[in-house]
C-alpha positions in Angstrom: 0.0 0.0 0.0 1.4 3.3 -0.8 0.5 7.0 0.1 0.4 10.0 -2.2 -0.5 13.6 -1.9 -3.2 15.6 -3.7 -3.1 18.9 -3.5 -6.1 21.8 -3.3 -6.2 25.1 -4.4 -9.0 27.3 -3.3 -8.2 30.4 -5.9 -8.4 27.5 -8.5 -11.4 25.5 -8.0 -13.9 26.3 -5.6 -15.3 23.4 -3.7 -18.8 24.2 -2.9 -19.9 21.1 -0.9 -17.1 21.1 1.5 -19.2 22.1 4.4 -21.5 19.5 4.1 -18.8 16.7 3.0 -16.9 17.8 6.6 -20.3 17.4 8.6 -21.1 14.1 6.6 -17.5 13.2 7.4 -18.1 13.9 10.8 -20.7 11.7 11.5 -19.6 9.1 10.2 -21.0 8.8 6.6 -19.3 7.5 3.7 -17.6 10.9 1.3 -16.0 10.6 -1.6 -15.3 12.5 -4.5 -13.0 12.5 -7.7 -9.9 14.5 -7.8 -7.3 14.9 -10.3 -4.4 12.8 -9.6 -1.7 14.6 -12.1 -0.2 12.4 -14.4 0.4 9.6 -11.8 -1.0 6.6 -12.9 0.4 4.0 -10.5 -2.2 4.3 -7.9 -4.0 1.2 -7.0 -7.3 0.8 -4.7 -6.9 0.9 -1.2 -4.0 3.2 -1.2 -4.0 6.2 1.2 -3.7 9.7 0.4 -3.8 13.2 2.4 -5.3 16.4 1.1 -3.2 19.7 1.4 -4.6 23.1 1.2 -2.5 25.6 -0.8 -2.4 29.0 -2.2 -5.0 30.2 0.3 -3.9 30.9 4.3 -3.5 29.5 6.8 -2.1 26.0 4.4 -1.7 22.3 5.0 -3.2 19.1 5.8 -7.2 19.7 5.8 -7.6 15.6 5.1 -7.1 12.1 4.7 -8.2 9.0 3.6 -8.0 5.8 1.0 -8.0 6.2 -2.7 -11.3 4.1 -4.2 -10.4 3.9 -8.0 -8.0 3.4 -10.4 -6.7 6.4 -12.3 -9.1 7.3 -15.2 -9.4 10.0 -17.7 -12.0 12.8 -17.5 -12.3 16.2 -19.2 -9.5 18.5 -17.8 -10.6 20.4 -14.7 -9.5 23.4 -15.5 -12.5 25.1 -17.6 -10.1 26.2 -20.6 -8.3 23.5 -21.1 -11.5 21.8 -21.1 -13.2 23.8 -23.5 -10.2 22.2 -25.5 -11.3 19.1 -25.0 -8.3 17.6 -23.1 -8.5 15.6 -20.1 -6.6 14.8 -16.5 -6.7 11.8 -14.6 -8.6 11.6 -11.9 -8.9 8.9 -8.9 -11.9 8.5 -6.5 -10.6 9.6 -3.0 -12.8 7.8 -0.4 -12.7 10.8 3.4 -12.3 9.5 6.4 -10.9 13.0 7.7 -11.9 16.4 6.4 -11.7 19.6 8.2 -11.8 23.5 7.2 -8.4 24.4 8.3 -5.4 22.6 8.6 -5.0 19.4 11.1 -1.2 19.6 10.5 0.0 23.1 9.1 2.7 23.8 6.0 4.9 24.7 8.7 4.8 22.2 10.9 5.3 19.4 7.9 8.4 21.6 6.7 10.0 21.3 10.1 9.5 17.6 10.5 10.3 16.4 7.3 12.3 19.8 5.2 13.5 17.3 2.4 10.0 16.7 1.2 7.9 18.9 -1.4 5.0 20.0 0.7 3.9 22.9 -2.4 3.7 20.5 -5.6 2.5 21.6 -8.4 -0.1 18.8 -9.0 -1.8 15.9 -7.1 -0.5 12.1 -7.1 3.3 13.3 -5.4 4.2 9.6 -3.6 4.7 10.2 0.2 7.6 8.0 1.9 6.4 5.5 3.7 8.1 6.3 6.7 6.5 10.1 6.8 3.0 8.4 5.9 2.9 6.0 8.8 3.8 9.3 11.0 1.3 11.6 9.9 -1.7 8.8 9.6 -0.7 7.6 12.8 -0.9 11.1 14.4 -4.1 12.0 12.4 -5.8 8.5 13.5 -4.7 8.7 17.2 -6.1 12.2 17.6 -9.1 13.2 20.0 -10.7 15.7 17.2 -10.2 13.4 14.2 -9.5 9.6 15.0 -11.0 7.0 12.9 -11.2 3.4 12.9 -8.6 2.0 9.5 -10.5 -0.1 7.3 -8.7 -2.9 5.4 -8.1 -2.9 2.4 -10.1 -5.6 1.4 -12.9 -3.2 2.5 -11.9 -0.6 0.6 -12.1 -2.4 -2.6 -15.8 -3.5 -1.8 -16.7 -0.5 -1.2 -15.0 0.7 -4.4 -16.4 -2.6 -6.4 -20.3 -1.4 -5.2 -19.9 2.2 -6.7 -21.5 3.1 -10.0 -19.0 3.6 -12.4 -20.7 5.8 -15.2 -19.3 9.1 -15.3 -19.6 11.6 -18.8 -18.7 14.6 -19.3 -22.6 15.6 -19.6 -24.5 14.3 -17.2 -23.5 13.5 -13.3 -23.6 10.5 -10.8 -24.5 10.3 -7.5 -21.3 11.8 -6.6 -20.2 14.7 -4.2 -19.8 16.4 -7.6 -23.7 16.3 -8.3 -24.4 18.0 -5.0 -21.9 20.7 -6.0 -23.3 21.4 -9.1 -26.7 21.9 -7.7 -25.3 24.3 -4.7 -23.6 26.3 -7.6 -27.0 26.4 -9.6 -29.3 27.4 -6.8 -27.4 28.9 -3.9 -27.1 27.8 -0.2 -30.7 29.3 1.0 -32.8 26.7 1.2 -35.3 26.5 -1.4 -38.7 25.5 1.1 -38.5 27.8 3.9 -35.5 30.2 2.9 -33.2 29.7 5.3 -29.4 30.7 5.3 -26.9 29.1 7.4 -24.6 32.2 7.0 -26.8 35.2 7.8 -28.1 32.7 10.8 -24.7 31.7 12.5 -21.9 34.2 10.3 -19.3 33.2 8.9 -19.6 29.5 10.9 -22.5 28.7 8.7 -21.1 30.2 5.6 -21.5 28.4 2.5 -23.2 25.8 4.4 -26.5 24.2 2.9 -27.6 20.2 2.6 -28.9 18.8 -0.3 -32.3 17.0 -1.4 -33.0 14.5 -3.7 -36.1 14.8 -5.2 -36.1 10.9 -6.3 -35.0 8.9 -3.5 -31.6 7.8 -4.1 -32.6 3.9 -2.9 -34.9 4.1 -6.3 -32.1 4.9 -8.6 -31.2 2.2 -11.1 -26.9 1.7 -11.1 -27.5 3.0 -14.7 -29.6 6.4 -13.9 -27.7 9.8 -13.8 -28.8 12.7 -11.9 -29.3 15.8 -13.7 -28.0 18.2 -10.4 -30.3 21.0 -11.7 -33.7 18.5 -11.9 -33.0 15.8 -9.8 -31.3 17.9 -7.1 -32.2 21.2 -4.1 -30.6 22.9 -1.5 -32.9 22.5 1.4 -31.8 23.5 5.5 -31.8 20.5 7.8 -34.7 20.9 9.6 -36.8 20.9 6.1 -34.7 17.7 4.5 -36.2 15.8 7.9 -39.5 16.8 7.4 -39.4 16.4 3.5 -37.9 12.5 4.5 -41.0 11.4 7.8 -42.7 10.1 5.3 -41.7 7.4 1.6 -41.7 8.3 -0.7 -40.8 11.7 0.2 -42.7 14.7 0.5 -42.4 16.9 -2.9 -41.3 20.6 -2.1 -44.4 21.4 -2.6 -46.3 19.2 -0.5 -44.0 20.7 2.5 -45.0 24.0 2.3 -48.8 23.1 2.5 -47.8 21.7 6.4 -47.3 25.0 7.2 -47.8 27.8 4.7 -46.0 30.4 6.7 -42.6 29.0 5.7 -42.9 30.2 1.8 -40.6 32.8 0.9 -40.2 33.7 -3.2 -37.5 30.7 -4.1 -36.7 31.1 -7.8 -36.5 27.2 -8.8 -35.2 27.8 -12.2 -31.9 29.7 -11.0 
């Protein structure tokens, strides 16, 4: 099993699900999402990885976890390049840790280990083993972030029970679905108008969970959700109440509970 770094950069991608991926995280739900693995192409299933922040402050280790796919090709994240039609590999990275700002910081990692390239350039930079063992071991062992190590033999089931349809068109049920429909519609949620930010400040800023308006556990393997149709930003105390009841409640059928919640919602964007 080997380790390898990817590497995040706020000012070039914005990650608009992370909120909700670090509360999903936190309680113990399964969170993974694809992310470009440079032009590494020797990573294998059940290998670990740790996410590093860069380019924004403060920078450093934010997360950790197992890779859940082989490298593949998809269109090239960077919106240009893709208009080009070229394409990066990507591998499925499977969270077990994810936090907003740094477990281990940039500076700590350059004092420990100062031979090592904590700023690369692009994801898939193999980690010593030696360093690895360190950091997971710390990361594990910690009060805030500890998590029980799955084997790899796990890993791969859990890898082998994923769809694996991806286009360039259309979305899965992936992380990457959910951000597409927070980018579409916003983080207010679309029954009763909530907003996590002007509620809590900055703590609930760019916080919102999402709904699916057919029941994931009716999908077919082979159906893909269109984020804009299939997908809405609701608050958590709505989600519940659109889930007491299966199938679930439509939106609609929500707001007729109790009519005093409807604020003008613009569905279309």
């Amino acid at each position: 099993m080997s380790t390898y770094l990817y590497a995040w950069n706020p000012n070039r991608w914005n990650w608009f699900d992370q909120p909700e991926a670090i509360c999903r995280i936190g309680d113990g739900e399964q969170y993974d999402l694809y992310w470009s693995c440079g032009n590494t192409k020797k990573i294998s299933v059940g290998d670990t990885f740790f996410l590093i922040k860069l380019g924004v402050e403060p920078k450093g280790i934010i997360g950790c976890g197992y890779v859940s796919s082989p490298p593949y090709p998809l269109l090239h994240w960077d919106e240009e390049k893709a208009k080009k039609g070229l394409t990066a590999l990507r591998t499925d990275l499977l969270f077990k840790v994810l936090s907003e700002t740094p477990i281990i910081s940039i500076e700590q990692l350059q004092n420990w280990y100062p031979d090592y390239n904590w700023s690369p350039r692009a994801s898939g930079l193999s980690v010593p083993e030696p360093i690895a063992r360190e950091l997971f071991t710390q990361i594990q062992g910690s009060p805030a972030f500890g998590f029980s190590i799955p084997s790899v033999n796990e890993v791969r089931l859990y890898a082998e029970g994923k769809s694996k349809t991806v286009t360039t068109k259309t979305y899965d049920r992936s992380p990457l679905a959910r951000q597409a429909c927070i980018e579409h519609y916003g983080h207010t949620c679309c029954v009763c108008g909530f907003n996590f930010e002007k509620a809590y400040g900055q703590l609930g800023a760019n916080y919102i969970e999402v709904h699916h308006l057919k029941p994931v556990a009716d999908i077919g393997e082979e159906y893909l959700i269109d984020p804009i149709e299939d997908l809405r930003p609701v608050c958590a105390n709505c989600h519940r109440m659109l889930h007491k009841q299966r199938p679930p409640l439509l939106v609609e059928e929500l707001l007729t509970h109790n009519p005093e919640l409807h604020v003008p919602w613009n569905q279309s964007g």
